[in-house]
Structures are given as C-alpha cells and as structure tokens.
Steps between C-alpha positions, in 0.01 A plus 500: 500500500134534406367524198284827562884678643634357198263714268559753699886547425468391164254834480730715690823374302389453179852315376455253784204326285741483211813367767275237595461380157875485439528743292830700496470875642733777585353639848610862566577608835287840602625465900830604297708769675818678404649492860316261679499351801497234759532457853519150470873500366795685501810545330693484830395148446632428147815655627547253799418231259808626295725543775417139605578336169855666537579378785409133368699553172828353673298179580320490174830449351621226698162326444437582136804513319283672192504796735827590531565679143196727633661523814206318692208716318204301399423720220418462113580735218278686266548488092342691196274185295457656143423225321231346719353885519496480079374145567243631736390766273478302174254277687283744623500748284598770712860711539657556825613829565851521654667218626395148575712341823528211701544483884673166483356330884464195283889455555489597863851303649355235802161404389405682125224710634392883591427317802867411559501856630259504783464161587897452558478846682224369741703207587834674550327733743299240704882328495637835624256505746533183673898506469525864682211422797734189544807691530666306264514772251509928494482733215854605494651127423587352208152293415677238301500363867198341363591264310692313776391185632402648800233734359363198301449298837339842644278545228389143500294538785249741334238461174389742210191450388355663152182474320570526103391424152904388406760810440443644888557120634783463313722801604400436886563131456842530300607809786347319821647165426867683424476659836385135652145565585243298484254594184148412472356630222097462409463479148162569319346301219642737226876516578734226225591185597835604451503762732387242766765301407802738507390606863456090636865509282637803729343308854242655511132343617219577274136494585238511184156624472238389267359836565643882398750752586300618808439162644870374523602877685197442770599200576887542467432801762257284729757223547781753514352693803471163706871488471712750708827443343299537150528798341188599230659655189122658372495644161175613562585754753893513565649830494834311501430357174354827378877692607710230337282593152527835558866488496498450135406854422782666640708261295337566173555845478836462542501286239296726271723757560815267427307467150442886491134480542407762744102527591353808519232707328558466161609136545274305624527154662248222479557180709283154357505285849343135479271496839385203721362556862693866472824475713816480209300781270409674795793568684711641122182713418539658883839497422513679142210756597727593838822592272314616136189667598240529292772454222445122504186333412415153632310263346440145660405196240318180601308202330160552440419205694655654810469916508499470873695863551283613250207430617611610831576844423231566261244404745692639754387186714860377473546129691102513552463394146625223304479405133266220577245707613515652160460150395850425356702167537875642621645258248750607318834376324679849705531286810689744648213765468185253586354620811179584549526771767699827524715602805287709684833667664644560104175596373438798765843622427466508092183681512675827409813338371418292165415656223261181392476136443421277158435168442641212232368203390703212543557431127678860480713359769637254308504676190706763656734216642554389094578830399757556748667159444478619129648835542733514719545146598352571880300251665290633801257248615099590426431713817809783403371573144184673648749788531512521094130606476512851734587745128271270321199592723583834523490527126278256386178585753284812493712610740570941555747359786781716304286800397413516906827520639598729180741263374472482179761752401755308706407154380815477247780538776262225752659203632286170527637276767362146508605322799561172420431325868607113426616218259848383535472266728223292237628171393588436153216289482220683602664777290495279198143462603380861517691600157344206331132635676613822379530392144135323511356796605635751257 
C-alpha cells in the first residue's frame, strides 16, 4: 500500500494511526444491527452441519474412546471463574458487573482447540462425501462402518490439504489421519514446533514456510488444485468450516440454560472470541446473533501485532488490507491468532453481526495466562487468554458502548463469556516455559 493511501485511512479512521502504533484500542462496530443479515449464510446450513456430526457420533466412539461418555459429541463445557474475575479486577482496577465465565474450547476432546469443531466437521463431511458417491456408504447406516479396514483402504487413495498457523492443522491432521487419509498440512513461520511435531507424530506430512499465515494457504491451495483426489480444506473462505463453528451456539444455550442463565433483555450476553483470519470466531458470532438477537454482544480480541479482522471491518476493505500495510510485523506469541489478513468471506458476513473488536499486547497475554494458573489453576496457552480482556476494555476505555445500547441498568444480571479456544494439548514443557515468561513479565 502507498504511503499517500496510507494517510489517507489513517485521516478517515482516526484509531487506525494509533492501531498502527500498537497501541491497544476497543473498536466499536457502527454497521451494528439488531436483526441483521446475510445472504451469504444460512442457518439451514448450521443445521446440516449438526445433523452430520450425529450421524458420525457412532464412529467417533469407536475411534476416540474419550467420546463415548459424551456419546460421540465433540463438545466442551462452560464454568463460572470467580477468582480469576477478582484476579482480573484487582489488576486492573476495574469491577465486572455480573458474572465472569469460561467457554472451555481449550479442553476440546480430539485435538484441544475451538478448531476441533470445524476442522473435524470439514473432514467428516468431505469423508461422507466420498464414501456415499462411492456407494460404499448411505445416510441411514450405522457410520461406525468407518472405522473398518475397508474404509481406511478407501480413504487412502485421497489427500487433505490445510493451510494453518498450528490449532486448524492439528484437528484436520489428528481427524484425516484416523480416517486414513493422506494429510498435508502447510505450516507458516509462526505455528510451535510442537505443533509440527505432534502432526509428523500422527502421519501426517508437514510443509513450512519462512513466510506468514497467508503464504502457506496460497500455496497449500495452489498445490492442492493440481491434485484431483486432493481436497483444499480453506480457512479463508470455507463455509464448511464456518457451519462446524457455528454449531457451537446452539450448544451453548443449552448449556446456559442448564445453568439457569436465560438471555434476554434485561440479561445481557457478551461473548470475548480470540480472532485469527476470521473462520472459528466467525462462524459462533453468526451463530449466537442467529439464536440471541441483539441480546448478545460480540466482541472479537486479537494481538496488536495482527488486528487483521479489525482492520478489515473498520476500513471496510476487508481481505484488501493487511496489517503490513499499516506497517505492523504479524509477530506475535498468539500463534494461533497471527495472520495478517482477514477472511474476506467472514468479514462481509460480521459487518452487521459484531458488536466490535480490541486489541492486547502480548505481555497482557501472558499476564492473563499467570493469573489464571494462579486462580483457578487453568492453563490456556497465550492465544486463549485474549478472551480475558473483552469487560476490561469495555470498562477501562472511553467507551459509551453500554450507555448506546442502554445497558447500563441491566449490567448487574450480564454474563461475560470468554471462550477459551486452545491449550491442552501444550506440553509440559513449553507450559513450564510460558508460566515462567509469565512470571518475568509481571
């Protein structure tokens, strides 16, 4: 980008100038509407996705014995965090009205993720797929069919491919390579060495880039489409993906309501969501805005090295803009959220569904990540604490956010849901290492 259209958006969005300098802003969404909507999804879709998971939950079993107290649902639970909300508050000298809970992904059976949702989803209906335009499989059998030797040999014929900074590789490695496909996943510079290693662990092949997010999907996609029997899983622009997310939502308020939290009016929901390239965050805050209405207010969180969706929706130029042309680096400790450019397909559909987006430093990260450990003895690895900071920003910045939406006579009875999307699968080791980091910083 030149410099001249540069000082040109800086002028026209006046908190870009200070995003470019790192600083850490709460951006307020004014394309906000209380019913929106979008031709570009539909719930019909979410439902399918739900329908499909079903069917798969007699094979899930039989493949992942974890699964079969849930009865083959890859799901997590939610639970009330007091202490790290008094922790939270003691630190920043704010209070948090209502209650403080966590959306535990990080714990996410299969691969530890929020993308253990979509990314398993994806696969099991590209499996589906395949299996049923083979005749080898129809939707009334039993689908733990799959598991046989026989489906293993079928499904050895065919590749995934995946572009991904770690947690999305992971769950389409650890799925694909139970099914028996082949899994080629294109790593970028950011994602942990670990990560890399768990997938060559699982069979996996693993391609790395010296270069970004961006680079390892172009080129996972441009080798992929040379390939007929390779099939593209493309977190940039899958509405796949986006449906397996979306899921979630339905689940949650269930769960809310098993916890007799109902959301309406005069209980308010807000929803922290760490964001990368858009898909995970994207596909609950469809989700959540399709079942609560305007009773739920989104906010998505990333580094302040990498505001891609930010940026994107502020600007309104979505995937035409990229935090380097604001002149940031994309490095960042959140490897999970360090991508440079926003979904354009996501971005288009949360115009009118987010309520806003904020940014954290990486030393909050990690400071959050002590006081969890120190609270309630929860370890989510650096990326899922970006969650903790939504009611901070909300309170702390000159933000009217609550005055706008008249919700400041409600704000007692809110519920503040931070969705903790990954950190159970980190090594003892590289969790010794980001405690003692943690410590160092503090």
């Amino acid at each position: 980008m030149k410099n001249e259209r540069k000082c040109e958006l800086f002028q026209q969005y006046p908190q870009l100038k200070e995003i470019a300098n790192k600083g850490t802003v709460l951006w307020e969404n004014t394309n906000w509407m209380e019913n929106p909507e979008t031709r570009l999804f539909t719930m019909a879709e979410v439902e399918d996705a739900e329908n499909t998971l079903q069917r798969f939950s007699s094979y899930l079993k039989v493949a992942f014995p974890e699964l079969v107290e849930s009865d083959g649902l890859i799901e997590s639970t939610i639970q009330e965090i007091p202490a790290m909300k008094k922790a939270l508050e003691q630190k920043y000298g704010v209070s948090i009205p209502g209650h403080l809970l966590l959306k535990c992904d990080h714990a996410l059976p299969i691969s530890g993720s929020i993308k253990a949702r979509g990314g398993i989803y994806e696969v099991l209906k590209h499996a589906e797929r395949l299996a049923m335009a083979s005749g080898r499989l129809k939707v009334e059998d039993d689908y733990a069919l799959l598991a046989t030797e026989a489906f293993q040999s079928f499904f050895q014929q065919y590749t995934i491919a995946v572009g991904s900074t770690g947690n999305l590789g992971l769950s389409i490695g650890i799925m694909g390579k139970k099914l028996g496909f082949n899994v080629v996943v294109h790593m970028s510079s950011d994602a942990k060495e670990w990560k890399k290693a768990l997938l060559r662990e699982k069979g996996a092949t693993v391609i790395e880039y010296e270069a970004d997010y961006s680079v390892a999907v172009e080129q996972g996609r441009q080798e992929a489409e040379q390939d007929p029997m390779c099939h593209f899983i493309d977190d940039e622009n899958s509405k796949d993906l986006f449906a397996g997310y979306a899921v979630a939502a339905k689940r949650l308020k269930d769960q809310l309501e098993k916890t007799n939290i109902t959301i309406h009016e005069e209980q308010p929901l807000f929803v922290y969501l760490p964001c990368g390239v858009g898909g995970g965050p994207g596909g609950v805050a469809y989700g959540l805005r399709e079942i609560f209405g305007e009773h739920v207010h989104i906010f998505f969180a990333e580094p302040v090295a990498s505001p891609c969706m930010t940026i994107g929706l502020m600007t309104g130029l979505h995937d035409a803009i990229s935090v380097e042309d604001i002149g940031l680096d994309n490095k960042t400790e959140a490897d999970g959220l360090a991508v440079g450019r926003a979904s354009k397909f996501v971005g288009k559909v949360m115009e009118t569904y987010i309520s806003g987006c904020y940014t954290v430093s990486d030393q909050e990260l990690f400071t959050s990540l002590g006081l969890a450990m120190d609270s309630e003895a929860l370890f989510l690895e650096p990326s899922a604490n970006a969650g903790m900071f939504g009611a901070i920003r909300l309170l702390q910045k000159d933000s009217s956010y609550f005055e706008k939406h008249n919700l400041v006579s409600h704000l007692s009875q809110a519920t503040h849901l931070v969705w903790a999307t990954g950190g159970s699968m980190v090594p003892a080791t590289m969790r010794a290492a980001y405690l003692a980091k943690s410590r160092e910083l503090d």
